[in-house]
C-alpha positions, 0 to 999 in steps of 0.5 A: 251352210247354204248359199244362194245367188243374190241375182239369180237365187241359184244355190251353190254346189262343187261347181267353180265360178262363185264370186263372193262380195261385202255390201257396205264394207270398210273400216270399222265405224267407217261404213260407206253405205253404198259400196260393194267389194268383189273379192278376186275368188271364192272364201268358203269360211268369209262366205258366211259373214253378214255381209256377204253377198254371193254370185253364180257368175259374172254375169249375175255379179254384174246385174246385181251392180248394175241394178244396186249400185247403177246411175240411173242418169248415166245414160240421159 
């Protein structure tokens, strides 16, 4: 399976650094729309759940967040 970054679109390779996330995830039939859940490491076989989501970096996980999930009047 190919997987891209969310942010970026780099595709994954050997190299380390991946992060894997899950976009509205949560107890079934208890889905909160506008969560994300960042795992503390890559999960090869978890990696192609629906959904997931996955990062090159830091950087790129932090964007996403921001950009997704930021508060628009946080800093007014």
């Amino acid at each position: 399976m190919e997987f891209l970054c969310k942010t970026c679109g780099k595709h994954k390779g050997d190299e380390e650094g991946w992060l894997l996330a899950f976009e509205g995830s949560g107890k079934p039939g208890r889905v909160m729309k506008y969560t994300i859940n960042v795992l503390n490491k890559w999960d090869e076989q978890r990696a192609s759940e629906k959904n997931a989501v996955h990062f090159c970096s830091a950087e790129c996980k932090n964007k996403y967040v921001w950009q997704s999930y930021g508060d628009d009047n946080w800093d007014k």
